[in-house]
VOGU-3710 file (C-alpha; in Angstrom, 3 decimals, decimal comma):
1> xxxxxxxxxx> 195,155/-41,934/70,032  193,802/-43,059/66,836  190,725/-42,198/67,768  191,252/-38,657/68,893  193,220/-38,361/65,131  190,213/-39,297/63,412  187,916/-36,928/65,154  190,288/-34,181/64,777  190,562/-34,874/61,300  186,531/-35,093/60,834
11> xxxxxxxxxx> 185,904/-31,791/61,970  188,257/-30,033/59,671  186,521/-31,116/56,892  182,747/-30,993/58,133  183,379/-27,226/58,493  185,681/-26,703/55,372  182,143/-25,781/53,971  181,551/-22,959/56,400  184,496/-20,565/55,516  183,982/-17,397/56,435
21> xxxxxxxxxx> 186,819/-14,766/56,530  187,413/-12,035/59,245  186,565/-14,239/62,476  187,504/-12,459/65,874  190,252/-14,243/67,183  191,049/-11,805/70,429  188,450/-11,203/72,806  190,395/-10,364/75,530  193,574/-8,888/76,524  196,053/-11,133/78,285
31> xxxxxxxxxx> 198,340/-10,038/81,225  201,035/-13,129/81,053  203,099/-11,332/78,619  203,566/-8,091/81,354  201,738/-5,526/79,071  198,391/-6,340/78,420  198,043/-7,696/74,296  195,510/-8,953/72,037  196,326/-12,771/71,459  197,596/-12,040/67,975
41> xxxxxxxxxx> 199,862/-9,249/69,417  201,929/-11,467/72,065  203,725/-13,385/69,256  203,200/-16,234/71,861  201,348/-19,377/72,256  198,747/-18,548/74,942  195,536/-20,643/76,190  192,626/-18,526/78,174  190,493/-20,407/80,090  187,133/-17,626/81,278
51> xxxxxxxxxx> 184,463/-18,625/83,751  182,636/-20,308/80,955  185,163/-22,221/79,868  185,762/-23,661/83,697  181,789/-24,244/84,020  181,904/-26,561/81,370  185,109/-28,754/82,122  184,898/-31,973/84,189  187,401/-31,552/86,843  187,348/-32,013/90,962
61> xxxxxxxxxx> 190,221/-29,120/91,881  192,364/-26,688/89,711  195,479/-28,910/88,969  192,936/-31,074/87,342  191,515/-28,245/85,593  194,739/-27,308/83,753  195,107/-30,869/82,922  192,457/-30,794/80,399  195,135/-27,777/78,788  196,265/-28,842/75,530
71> xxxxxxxxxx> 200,155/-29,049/75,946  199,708/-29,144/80,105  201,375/-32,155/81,429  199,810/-32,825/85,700  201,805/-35,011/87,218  199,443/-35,944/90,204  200,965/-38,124/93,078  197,473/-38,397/94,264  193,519/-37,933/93,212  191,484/-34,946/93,875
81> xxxxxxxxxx> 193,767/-32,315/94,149  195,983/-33,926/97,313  199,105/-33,161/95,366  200,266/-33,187/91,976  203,440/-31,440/89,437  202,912/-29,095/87,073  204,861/-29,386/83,576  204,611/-27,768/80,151  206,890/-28,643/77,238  208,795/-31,084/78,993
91> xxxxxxxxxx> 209,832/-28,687/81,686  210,488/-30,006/84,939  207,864/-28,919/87,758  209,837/-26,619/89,241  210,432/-24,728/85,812  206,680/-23,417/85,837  205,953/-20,482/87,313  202,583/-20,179/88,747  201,127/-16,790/89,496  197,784/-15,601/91,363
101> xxxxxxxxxx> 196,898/-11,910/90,305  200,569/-11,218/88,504  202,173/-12,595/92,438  204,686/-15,005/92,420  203,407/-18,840/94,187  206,165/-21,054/93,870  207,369/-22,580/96,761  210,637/-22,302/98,706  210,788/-25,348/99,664  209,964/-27,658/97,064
111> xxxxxxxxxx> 207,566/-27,375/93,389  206,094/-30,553/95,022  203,921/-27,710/96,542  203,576/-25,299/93,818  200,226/-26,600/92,863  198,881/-25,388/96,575  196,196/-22,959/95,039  194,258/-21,131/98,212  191,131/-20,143/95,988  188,273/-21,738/94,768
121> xxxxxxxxxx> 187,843/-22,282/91,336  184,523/-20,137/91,505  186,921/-16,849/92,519  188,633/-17,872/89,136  187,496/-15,016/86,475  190,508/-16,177/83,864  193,471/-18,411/83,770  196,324/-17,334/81,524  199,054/-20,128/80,137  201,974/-18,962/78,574
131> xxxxxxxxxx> 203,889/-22,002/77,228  207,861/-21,287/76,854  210,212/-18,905/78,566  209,181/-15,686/80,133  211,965/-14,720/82,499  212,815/-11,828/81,162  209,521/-10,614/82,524  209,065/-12,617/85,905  212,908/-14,082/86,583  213,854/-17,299/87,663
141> xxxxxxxxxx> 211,258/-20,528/87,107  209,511/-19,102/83,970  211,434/-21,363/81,676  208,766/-23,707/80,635  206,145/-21,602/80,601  203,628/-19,668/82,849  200,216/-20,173/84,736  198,583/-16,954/85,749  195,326/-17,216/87,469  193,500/-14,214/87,716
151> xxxxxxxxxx> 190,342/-13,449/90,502  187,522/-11,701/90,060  188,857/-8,982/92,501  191,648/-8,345/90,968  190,688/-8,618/87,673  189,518/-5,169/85,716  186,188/-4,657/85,786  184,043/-1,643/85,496  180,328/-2,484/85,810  178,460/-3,667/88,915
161> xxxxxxxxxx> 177,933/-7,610/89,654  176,498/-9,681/92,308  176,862/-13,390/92,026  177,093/-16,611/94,694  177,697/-19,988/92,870  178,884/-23,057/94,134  178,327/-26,966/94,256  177,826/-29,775/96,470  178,899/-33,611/96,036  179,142/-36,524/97,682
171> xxxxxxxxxx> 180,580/-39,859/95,961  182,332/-42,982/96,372  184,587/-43,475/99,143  182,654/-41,308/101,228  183,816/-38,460/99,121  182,767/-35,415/100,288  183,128/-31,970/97,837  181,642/-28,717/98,518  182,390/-25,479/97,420  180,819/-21,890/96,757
181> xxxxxxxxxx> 182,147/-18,759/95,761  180,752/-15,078/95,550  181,937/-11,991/93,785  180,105/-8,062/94,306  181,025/-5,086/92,795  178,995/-1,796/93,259  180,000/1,259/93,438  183,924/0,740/93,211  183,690/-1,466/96,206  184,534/-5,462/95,435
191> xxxxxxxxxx> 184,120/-7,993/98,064  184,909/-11,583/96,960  185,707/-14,988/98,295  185,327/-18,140/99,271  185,477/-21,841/100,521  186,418/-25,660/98,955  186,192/-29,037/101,371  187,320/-32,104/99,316  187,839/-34,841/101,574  187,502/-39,082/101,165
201> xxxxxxxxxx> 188,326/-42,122/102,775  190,681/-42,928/100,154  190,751/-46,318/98,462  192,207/-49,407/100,079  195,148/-50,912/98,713  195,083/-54,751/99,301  198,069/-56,236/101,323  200,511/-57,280/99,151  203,627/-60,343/99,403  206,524/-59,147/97,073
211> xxxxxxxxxx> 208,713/-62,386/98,142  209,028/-65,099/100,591  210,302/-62,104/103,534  208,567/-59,248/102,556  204,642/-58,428/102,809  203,475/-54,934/102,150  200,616/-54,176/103,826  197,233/-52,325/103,327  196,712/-49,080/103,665  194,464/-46,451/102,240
221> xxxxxxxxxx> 194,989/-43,306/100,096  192,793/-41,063/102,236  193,144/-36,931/101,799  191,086/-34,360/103,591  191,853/-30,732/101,742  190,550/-27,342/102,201  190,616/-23,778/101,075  189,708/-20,280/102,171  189,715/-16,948/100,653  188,396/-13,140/100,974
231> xxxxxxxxxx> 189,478/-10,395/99,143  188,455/-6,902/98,833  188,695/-3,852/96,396  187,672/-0,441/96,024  188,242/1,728/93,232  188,783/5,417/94,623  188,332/7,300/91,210  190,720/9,283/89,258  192,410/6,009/88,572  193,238/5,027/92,446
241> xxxxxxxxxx> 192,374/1,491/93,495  193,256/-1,061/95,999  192,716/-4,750/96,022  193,575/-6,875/99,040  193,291/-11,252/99,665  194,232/-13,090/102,649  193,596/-16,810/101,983  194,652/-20,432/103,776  195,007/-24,124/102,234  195,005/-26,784/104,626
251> xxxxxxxxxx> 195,731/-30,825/103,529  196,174/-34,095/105,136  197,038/-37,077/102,528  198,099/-40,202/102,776  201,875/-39,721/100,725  202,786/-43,321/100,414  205,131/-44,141/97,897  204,958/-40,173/96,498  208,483/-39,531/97,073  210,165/-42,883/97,182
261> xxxxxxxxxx> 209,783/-46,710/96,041  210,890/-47,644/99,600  209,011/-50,679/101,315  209,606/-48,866/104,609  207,508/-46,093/103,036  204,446/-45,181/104,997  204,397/-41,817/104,354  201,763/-39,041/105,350  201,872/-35,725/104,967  200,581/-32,393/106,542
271> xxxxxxxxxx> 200,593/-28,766/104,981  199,297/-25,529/105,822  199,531/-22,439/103,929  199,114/-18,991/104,368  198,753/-16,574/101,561  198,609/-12,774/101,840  198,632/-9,881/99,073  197,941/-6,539/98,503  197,716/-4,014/95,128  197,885/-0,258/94,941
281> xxxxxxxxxx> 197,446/0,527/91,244  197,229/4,360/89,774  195,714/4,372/86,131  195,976/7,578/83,344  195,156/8,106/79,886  198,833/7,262/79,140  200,348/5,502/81,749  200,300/3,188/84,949  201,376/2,267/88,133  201,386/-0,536/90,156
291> xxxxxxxxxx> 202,585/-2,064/93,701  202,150/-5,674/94,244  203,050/-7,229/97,926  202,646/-10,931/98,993  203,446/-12,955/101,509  203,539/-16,864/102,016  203,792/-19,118/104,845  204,195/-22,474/104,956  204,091/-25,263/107,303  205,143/-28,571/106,457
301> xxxxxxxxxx> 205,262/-31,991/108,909  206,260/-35,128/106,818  206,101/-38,713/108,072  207,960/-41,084/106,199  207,119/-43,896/108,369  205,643/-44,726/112,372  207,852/-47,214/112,721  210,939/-45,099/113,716  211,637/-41,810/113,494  211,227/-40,022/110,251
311> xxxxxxxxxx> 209,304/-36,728/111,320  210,720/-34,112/109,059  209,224/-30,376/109,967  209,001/-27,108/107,543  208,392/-23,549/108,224  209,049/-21,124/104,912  208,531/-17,542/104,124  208,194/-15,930/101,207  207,858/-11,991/100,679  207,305/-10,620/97,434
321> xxxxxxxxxx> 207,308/-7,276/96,448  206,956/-5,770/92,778  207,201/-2,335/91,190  205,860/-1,752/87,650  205,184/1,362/85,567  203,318/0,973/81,952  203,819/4,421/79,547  202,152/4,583/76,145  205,046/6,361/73,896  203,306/6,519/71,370
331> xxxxxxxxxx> 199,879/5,083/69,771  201,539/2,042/68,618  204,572/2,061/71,322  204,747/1,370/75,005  207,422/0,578/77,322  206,915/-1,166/80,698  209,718/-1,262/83,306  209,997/-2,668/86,710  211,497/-4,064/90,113  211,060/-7,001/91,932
341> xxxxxxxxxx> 212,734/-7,908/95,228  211,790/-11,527/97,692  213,082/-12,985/100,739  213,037/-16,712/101,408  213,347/-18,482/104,648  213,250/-21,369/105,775  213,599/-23,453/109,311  214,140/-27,425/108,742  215,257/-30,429/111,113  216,470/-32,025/107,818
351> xxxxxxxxxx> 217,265/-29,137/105,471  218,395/-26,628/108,281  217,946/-23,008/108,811  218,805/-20,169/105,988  218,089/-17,181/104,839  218,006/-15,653/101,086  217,596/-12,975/98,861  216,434/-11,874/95,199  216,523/-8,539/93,129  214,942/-8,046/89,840
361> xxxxxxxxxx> 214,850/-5,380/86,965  213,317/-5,553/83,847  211,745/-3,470/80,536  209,949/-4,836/78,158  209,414/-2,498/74,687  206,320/-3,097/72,599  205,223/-1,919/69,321  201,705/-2,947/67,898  200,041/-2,942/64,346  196,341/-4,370/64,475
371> xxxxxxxxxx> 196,876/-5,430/60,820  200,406/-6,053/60,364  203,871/-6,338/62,661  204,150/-6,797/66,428  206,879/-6,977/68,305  208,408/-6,739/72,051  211,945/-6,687/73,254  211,897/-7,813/76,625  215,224/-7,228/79,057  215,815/-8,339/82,783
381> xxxxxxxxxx> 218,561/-8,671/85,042  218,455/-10,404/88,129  220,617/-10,798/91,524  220,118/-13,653/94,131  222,998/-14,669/97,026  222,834/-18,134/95,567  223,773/-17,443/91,781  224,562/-13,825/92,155  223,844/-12,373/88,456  222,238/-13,547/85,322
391> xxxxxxxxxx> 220,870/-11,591/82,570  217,740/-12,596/80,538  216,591/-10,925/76,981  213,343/-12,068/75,294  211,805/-11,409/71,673  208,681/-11,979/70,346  207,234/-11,271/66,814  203,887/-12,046/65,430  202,632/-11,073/62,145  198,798/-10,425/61,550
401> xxxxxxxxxx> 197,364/-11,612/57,938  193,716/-11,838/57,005  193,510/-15,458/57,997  196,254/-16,061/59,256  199,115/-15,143/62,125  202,416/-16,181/62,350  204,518/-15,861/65,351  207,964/-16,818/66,521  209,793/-16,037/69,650  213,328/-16,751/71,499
411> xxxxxxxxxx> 214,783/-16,032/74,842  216,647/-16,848/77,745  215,480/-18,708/81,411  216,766/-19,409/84,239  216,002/-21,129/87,791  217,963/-21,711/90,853  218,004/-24,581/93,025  215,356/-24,322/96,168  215,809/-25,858/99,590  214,642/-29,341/98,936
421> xxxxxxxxxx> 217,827/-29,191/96,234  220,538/-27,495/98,065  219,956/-28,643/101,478  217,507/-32,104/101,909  218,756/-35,013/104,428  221,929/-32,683/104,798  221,051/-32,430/108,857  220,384/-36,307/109,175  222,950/-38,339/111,243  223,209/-41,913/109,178
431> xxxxxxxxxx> 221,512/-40,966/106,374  220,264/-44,579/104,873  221,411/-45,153/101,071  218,878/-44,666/98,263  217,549/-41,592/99,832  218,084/-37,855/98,629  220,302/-35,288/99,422  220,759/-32,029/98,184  224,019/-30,017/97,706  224,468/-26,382/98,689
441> xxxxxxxxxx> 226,834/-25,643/95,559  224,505/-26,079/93,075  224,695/-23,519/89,969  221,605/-21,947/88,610  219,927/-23,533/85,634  220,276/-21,798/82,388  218,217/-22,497/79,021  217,804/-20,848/75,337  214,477/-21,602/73,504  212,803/-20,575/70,326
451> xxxxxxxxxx> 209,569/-21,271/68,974  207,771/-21,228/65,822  204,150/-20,977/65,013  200,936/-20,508/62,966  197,355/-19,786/64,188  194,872/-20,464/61,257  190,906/-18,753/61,705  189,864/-18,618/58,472  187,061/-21,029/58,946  184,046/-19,993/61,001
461> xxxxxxxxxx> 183,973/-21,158/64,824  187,177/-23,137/64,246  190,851/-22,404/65,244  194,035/-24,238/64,318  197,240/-23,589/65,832  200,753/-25,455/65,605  203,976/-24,341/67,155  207,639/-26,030/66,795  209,952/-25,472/69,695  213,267/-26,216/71,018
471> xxxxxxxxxx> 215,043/-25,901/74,307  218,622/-25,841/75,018  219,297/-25,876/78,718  222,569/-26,175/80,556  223,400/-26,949/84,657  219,769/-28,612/84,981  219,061/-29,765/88,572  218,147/-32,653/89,071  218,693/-35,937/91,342  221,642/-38,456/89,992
481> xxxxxxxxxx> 222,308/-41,376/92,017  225,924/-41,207/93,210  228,030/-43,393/94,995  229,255/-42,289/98,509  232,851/-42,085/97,505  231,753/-39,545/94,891  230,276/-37,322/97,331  232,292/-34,955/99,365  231,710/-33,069/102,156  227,924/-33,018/102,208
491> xxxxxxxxxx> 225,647/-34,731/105,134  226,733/-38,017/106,935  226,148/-40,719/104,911  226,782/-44,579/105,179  230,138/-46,002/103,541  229,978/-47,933/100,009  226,335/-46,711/99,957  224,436/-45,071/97,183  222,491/-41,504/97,186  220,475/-39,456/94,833
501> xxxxxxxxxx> 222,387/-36,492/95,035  220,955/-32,962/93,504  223,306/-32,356/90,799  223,684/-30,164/87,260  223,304/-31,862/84,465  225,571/-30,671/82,306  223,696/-30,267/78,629  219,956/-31,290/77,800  218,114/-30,481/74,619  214,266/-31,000/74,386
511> xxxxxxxxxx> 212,540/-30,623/71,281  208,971/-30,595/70,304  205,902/-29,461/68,471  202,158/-29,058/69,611  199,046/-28,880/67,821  195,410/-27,270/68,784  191,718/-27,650/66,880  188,860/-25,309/68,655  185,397/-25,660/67,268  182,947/-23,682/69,128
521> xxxxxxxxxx> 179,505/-23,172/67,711  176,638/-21,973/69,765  173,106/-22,353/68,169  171,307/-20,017/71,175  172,103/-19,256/74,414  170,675/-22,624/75,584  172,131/-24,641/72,626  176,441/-25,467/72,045  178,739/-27,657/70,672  182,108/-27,337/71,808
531> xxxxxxxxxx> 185,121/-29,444/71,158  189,265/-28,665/71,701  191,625/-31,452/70,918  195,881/-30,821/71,500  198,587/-33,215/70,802  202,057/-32,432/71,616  205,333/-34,447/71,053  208,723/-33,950/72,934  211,945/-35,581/72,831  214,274/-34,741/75,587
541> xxxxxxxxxx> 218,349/-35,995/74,714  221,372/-35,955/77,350  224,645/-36,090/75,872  226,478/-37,907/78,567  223,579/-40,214/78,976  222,878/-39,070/82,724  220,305/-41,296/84,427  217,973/-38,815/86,866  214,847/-38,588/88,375  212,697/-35,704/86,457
551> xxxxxxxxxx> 214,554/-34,316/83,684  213,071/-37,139/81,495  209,884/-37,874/83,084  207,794/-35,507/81,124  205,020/-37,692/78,183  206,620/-38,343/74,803  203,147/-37,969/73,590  200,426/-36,265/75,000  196,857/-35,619/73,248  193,911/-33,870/75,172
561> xxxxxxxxxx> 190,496/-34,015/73,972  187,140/-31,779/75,445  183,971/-32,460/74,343  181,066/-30,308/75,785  177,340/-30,016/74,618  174,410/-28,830/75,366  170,824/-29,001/74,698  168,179/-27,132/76,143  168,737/-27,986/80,086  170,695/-30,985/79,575
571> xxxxxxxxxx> 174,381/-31,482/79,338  177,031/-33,370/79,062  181,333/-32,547/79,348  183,730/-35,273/78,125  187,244/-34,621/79,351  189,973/-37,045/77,707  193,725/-37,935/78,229  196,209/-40,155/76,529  199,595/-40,233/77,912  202,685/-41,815/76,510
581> xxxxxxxxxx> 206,173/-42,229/78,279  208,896/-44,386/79,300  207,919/-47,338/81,227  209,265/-47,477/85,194  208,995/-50,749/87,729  209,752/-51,006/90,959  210,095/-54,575/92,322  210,181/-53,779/95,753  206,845/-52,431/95,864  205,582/-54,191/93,130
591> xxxxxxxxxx> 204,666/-51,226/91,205  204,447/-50,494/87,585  204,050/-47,131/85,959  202,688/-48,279/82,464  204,144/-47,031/78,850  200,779/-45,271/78,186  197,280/-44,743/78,727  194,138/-43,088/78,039  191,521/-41,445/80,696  188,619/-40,467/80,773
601> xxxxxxxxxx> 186,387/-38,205/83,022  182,730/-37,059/82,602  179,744/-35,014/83,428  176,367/-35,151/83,179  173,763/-32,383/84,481  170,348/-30,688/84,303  169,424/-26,691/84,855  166,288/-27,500/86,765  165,598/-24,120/87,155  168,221/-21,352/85,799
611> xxxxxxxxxx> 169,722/-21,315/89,429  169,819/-24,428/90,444  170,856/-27,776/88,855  172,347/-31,612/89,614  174,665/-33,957/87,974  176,747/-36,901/88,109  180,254/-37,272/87,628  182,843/-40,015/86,653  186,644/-39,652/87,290  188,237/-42,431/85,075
621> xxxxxxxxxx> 185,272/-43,721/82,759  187,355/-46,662/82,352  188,319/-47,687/85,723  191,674/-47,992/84,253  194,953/-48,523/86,713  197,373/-46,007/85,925  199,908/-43,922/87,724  201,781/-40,633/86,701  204,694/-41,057/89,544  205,816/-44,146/90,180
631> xxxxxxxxxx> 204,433/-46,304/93,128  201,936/-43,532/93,471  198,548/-45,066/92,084  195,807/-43,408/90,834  191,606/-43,557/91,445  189,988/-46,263/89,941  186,161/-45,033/88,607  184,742/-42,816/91,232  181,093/-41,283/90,737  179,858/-38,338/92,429
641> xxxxxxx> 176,419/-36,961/92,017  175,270/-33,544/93,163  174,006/-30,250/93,061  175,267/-26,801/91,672  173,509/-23,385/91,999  174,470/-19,871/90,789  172,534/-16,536/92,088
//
């Protein structure tokens, strides 16, 4: 971390000499915050990531993309994509809401799966994250922040393209990674889409004797994932247009030790999903409409062990259907107001069969001065069978100076409990202590936040930002272990025994600040230096001293560092991570997830021609051993060389 301080502190001063007033600091609207804004407009703390941005990150699939996000914690349970949580300022994962094209993606079932993206990272035109509350806009899970990915077919876009671009690799452990996407608009119509195979061997993990009667043996952390996608468009004129996606994600993994530090575990897992939306939009001089339908479907089959049986099944549903109007009131004053109803389903040998719904209605007012004062009052209320109703207001403020904006913003979020929480092991005859088990009378999670901040671009290609936040939350979910006696009522469970029961932790308070350098300075077309470093620090405190599972999980320091160059045809993109938490061992396994470390991934390449080009690629430079859930271990250094072609 030292080292990443230094750096960071270097480049402020190189290009202290360079001042130069009156840099652009919005190039782009962003659609997180409901109406689209100017960066310095939202009053919010917002990262873009454009196509360039992705071209030039090291990274095998998308949750490893947004790990190289100042500020975005991955929790992966596995390498490559297999499976991995999603936090931002010490949320839990299930208090991210993820979003493709403005549609709701989390899962019914469990956030485990909430990182399940079915497109390709070359159908990616822009990824949007908001950090902090937004569910006065979106409803329950927005209460740590929000990761919008946008397509090129959805996106707004009113000149003709053509493009195909994809990759091919093949590394250690026969891994195998291929992937191409394409994109054409002409004439109003857009057809998109695309495919991603990542699939390995896995690495073997030795045999293992933890004590005179117990020998764990080897196994290997093989995963075999894929992705699908086409989407069309067609803009009709007079502001009419339609955009439509069907897509499917389909992984095998080996899930050892991802859910539990059980010596029994042998886990594997097997998921299918099935994604499905639709857009009818109506744009006029002063206004617009838009209807947004999706559908998910997903099939689970979990296999905790061979041995005996442990085959847990999973079929959800998830239809989502929004209804948004935009009106400009004035030049400087627009209000945007909606509804938003779903319907979650769910049949489960373990978790049983049920059957829910959700209503939603928000507005959100927003005034705008390009030199001065923004503001938006955002207002929702929302009514679900489990919680019934909770209201959720939202302000944000952001004042514009010549080198200078400062921002703050507070608001309420909320999240309910899904099926994993209310209902998990509740169907299991003899449930065996130290597993988990939901309860059904779970209360929704509440939380108030605020947030300070200051974005500095007075010097020329460089950008500074630092934001102070805090988070109040109340009723948090999350598993307690609980002795049998203590537990009434819910599954069958074995006398004098222990279980991790979903509970609501009564009061937690998380406090933090995060920090953001962007030097970006681009000689010619051919020629670029480009370097982001982020450091963030939380501190999450529990009055009554509750030990859980995830509530506390989250890094007390995190620091993210991207390096990319380029020179001529050459290139190189240095991706780094340190990580700093509370240590975690589990004896039984003989597993160890370590206080801290620091990893590294790079990529090295040639444009041959300006089509075509190869490279090589490291995942963890250091061959360090590392895990970010416990028992769940990590890649060692795998290389992967290839080639990568746009047209």
């Amino acid at each position: 971390m030292r080292s990443i301080i230094t750096l960071l502190f270097l480049t402020i001063l190189v290009y202290q000499g360079n001042a130069q007033s009156g840099v652009n600091i919005d190039t782009v609207n962003v659609t997180t915050t409901s109406i689209p804004l100017k960066l310095h407009q939202t009053g919010r703390n917002i990262t873009v990531l454009d196509t360039e941005d992705i071209q030039q990150l090291a990274f095998n699939s998308i949750d490893e993309l947004l790990q190289t996000v100042s500020g975005v914690e991955v929790q992966s349970r596995g390498g490559f994509g297999a499976q991995a949580d999603i936090s931002l300022r010490g949320s839990t994962f299930t208090q991210v809401l993820i979003l493709l094209d403005g549609q709701r993606m989390n899962d019914p079932l469990t956030g485990h799966f909430n990182g399940y993206f079915p497109v390709t990272p070359a159908e990616i035109y822009r990824i949007e994250i908001l950090r902090g509350p937004a569910s006065a806009i979106y409803g329950p899970d927005a209460v740590g922040g929000v990761i919008n990915i946008l397509t090129h077919t959805f996106a707004k876009q009113n000149t003709d393209v053509l493009h195909n671009k994809g990759s091919f690799g093949y590394g250690d452990n026969a891994l195998i990674n291929a992937e191409h996407g394409f994109f054409s608009r002409k004439n109003g119509l857009k057809i998109g889409g695309g495919f991603n195979i990542i699939k390995s061997d896995g690495e073997v993990i030795a045999e293992q004797v933890i004590d005179s009667t117990t020998t764990l043996e080897e196994y290997t952390t093989y995963f075999d994932t894929k992705q699908a996608s086409i989407s069309l468009g067609y803009d009709f004129g007079n502001g009419f247009s339609v955009a439509a996606r069907t897509a499917y994600d389909d992984r095998e993994y080996n899930a050892r030790y991802f859910y539990t530090s059980s010596p029994f575990d042998k886990s594997e897992e097997f998921t299918r999903v099935w994604w499905n939306q639709v857009r009818l939009s109506k744009i006029a001089d002063k206004s617009s409409t838009s209807l947004d339908l999706s559908y998910r479907r997903n099939n689970d089959v979990f296999v905790f062990s061979p041995d005996f049986p442990s085959t847990n099944t999973h079929t959800t549903q998830f239809l989502n259907a929004n209804l948004t109007h935009l009106r400009a009131l004035r030049d400087n004053l627009s209000l945007r107001v909606g509804l938003q109803g779903d319907q979650r389903k769910i049949e489960s040998n373990d978790r049983g069969d049920h059957d829910n719904y959700h209503f939603g209605a928000f507005s959100m007012l927003q005034y705008t001065n390009p030199k001065g004062l923004n503001a938006s009052l955002g207002l929702r209320l929302d009514y679900d069978d489990n919680y019934e109703f909770e209201f959720s207001p939202q302000l944000n403020i952001s004042y514009v100076l010549p080198d200078f904006v400062l921002r703050a913003a507070a608001g309420k979020s909320i999240r309910a409990g899904d099926y994993t929480e209310r209902f998990v092991s509740n169907n299991l005859e003899d449930l065996t202590p130290g597993r988990s088990l939901g309860n059904p009378d779970l209360l929704a999670e509440e939380a108030w936040s605020q947030e300070i901040g200051l974005d500095y671009h007075g010097l020329r290609d460089l950008k500074i930002k630092a934001t102070a936040f805090s988070r109040q939350s109340s009723s948090l979910i999350d598993f307690v272990e609980t002795p049998e006696s203590e537990i009434e009522d819910i599954g069958s469970l074995q006398e004098g025994g222990s279980y991790f029961l979903a509970s609501n932790v009564s009061e937690v308070t998380t406090n933090g600040f995060e920090v953001e350098v962007y030097y970006d300075k681009k000689w010619s077309d051919k020629n670029q230096f480009k370097i982001g470093l982020g450091y963030t620090f939380l501190n999450t405190t529990n009055e009554e001293e509750v030990i859980s599972v995830y509530i506390s999980s989250h890094a007390r320091h995190l620091v993210t560092s991207n390096i990319y160059v380029q020179l001529d045809r050459f290139y190189l993109s240095l991706n780094s991570l340190f990580k700093d938490r509370p240590e975690q061992i589990a004896s039984q396994i003989n597993s160890t997830l370590v206080e801290n470390y620091f990893l590294h991934n790079a990529k090295v390449g040639m444009h041959v021609t300006q089509n075509f080009g190869v490279f090589v690629q490291v995942h963890n430079l250091g061959d360090i051993e590392y895990q970010n859930i416990l028992g769940a271990r990590m890649p060692g250094r795998w290389f992967k060389a290839g080639v990568h072609w746009s047209l």
